[in-house]
Structures are given as C-alpha cells and as structure tokens.
N, C-alpha and C positions, 0 to 999 in steps of 0.2 A: 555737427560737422562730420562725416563722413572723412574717413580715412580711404587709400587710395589701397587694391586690396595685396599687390606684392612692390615691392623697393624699387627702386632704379637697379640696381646692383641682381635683382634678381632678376627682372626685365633683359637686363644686359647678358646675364647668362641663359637665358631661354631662346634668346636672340641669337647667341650662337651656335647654340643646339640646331635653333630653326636652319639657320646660315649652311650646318656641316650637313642635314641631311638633304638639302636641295642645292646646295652648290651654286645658286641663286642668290643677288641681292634683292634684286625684285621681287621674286616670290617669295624670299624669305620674310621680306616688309610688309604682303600683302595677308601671307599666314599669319605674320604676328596681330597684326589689324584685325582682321577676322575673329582671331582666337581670344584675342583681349574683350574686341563685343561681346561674344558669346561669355565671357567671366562675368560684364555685369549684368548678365540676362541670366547669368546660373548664381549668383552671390549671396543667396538666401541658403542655398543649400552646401555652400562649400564655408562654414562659417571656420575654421581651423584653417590656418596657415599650409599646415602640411597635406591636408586637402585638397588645396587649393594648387598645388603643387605638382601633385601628382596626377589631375585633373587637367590640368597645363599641360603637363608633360605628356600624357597620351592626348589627347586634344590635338596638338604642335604635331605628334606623332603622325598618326593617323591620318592628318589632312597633309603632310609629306609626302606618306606614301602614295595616299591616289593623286597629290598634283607628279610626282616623278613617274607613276604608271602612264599619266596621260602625257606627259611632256620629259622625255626622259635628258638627264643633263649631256648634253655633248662634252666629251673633253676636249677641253682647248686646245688648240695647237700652241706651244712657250712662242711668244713674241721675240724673242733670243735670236732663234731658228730663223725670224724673218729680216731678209736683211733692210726691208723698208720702215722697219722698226725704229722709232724715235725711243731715244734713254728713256725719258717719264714714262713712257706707256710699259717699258719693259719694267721697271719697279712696279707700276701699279700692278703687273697682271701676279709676278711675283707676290703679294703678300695675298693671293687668292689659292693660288694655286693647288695651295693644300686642301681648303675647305673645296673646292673644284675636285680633287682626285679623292678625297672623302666622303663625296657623294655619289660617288658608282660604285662604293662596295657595297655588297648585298645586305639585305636585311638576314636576323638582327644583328650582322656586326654591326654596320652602320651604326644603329640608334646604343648597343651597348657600348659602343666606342666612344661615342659621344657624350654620353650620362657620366662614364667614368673620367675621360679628360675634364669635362667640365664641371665637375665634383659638385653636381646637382643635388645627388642623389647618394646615401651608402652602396653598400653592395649588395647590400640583404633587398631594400629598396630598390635598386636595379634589376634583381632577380624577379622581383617579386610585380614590378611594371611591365615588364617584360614575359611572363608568366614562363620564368625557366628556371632548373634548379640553382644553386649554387653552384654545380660542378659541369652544367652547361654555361654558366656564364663564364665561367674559368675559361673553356675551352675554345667560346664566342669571341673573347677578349684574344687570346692568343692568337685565331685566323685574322681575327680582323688586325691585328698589327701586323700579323707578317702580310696579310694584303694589301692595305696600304704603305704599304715599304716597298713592296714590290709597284705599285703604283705612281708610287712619287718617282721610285730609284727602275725603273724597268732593265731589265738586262738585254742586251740587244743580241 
C-alpha cells in the first residue's frame, strides 16, 4: 500500500501559498492539480519528505510566476464601495481581499511573505529556496510588510 506522499495539513498549507501568490481561486486549484501530477511522476526521486517539500514549493513557485506574468491579477474594486452590492457578496469578497492585495506585491516579497506567514519553511529554508542571503531576506520581509499594508490600508 502506498502511502500518499504529503498530509492534508500540508496540502492545505501549500494551497495557500498557491492561493497568496495568484490571488486566484481558480488558478490556484488548477496550479495545485498540476503540481500534485507532476509529484507522482517525480516520487521516485524525491523519496525524503523535506525533499519533497521544497520541490513543491518551487514547483508551486515558479508555475505562479509565469501564470501571473501571462494573466496578471487585477485588484478588485471592495464590493463595499458598490452600492448595488448584496451583504453576502460583500463578506465573501472580504475574506479574499488580502490574499487579492497579496498578490500584486513584487517578487520575492510576495513568495518570502508567504513561506514565512505560512510557516512552511524555516528561515534558513526560506533563504535558501529563494536563493538569498539571510540579511536579504530580512530586508525582503520588511518591504513586503510595509507593502502590503500599504496595499490593504492605501492612504488617499
């Protein structure tokens, strides 16, 4: 019996890795579909869990960036602002809206933002997926917060 090769639990966190760097539900379901094939067609050679992981994680990466180079995410207008706006639709657009303004910050914040909220990865591990030092990812990490803060919160 074959074992299945990562958790639900870690499924579910690579899903919203997928989720913050396209800003996309669709694409993100269509990346993750994709990327999960491609694992049992690579499974021979990623026989280590953490392997297998970090393999995923640039894999997930990388098919982000060129689906966002060819389709790039439009930010939504807040259904708030609209006044033909039904309540339910304005909650649903609400619990998006982050992973939507999370996905027009530039690479690598984006994906170093991401690894670290979603505690994927260490830090050393994130440097080292990312092929930057320590003291650039320090520095990746800091643009990218105050970017997306400025993102969510825009000063008029």
């Amino acid at each position: 019996m074959q074992t299945a090769p990562f958790s639900n639990d870690t499924l579910a966190e690579f899903y919203r890795f997928t989720l913050l760097l396209t800003g996309s539900l669709k694409t993100a379901e269509q990346i993750m579909a994709d990327t999960l094939q491609a694992v049992q067609e690579h499974l021979e050679e990623l026989r280590r869990e953490s392997s297998r992981r970090a393999w995923l994680a640039m894999r997930i990466r990388e098919r982000c960036l060129r689906e966002n180079a060819l389709n790039p995410t439009a930010i939504p207008r807040l259904l708030r602002d609209d006044p033909e706006a039904e309540r339910g639709e304005i909650l649903k657009i609400e619990a998006f809206i982050v992973a939507q303004r999370f996905s027009t910050l530039p690479e690598p914040e984006r994906s170093a933002l991401a690894l670290f909220y979603l505690d994927i990865f260490s830090l050393e591990e994130i440097s080292e997926l990312l092929k930057i030092s320590m003291e650039e990812l320090a520095a990746t990490l800091g643009r990218a917060r105050a970017l997306l803060e400025q993102a969510i919160h825009p000063k008029v």
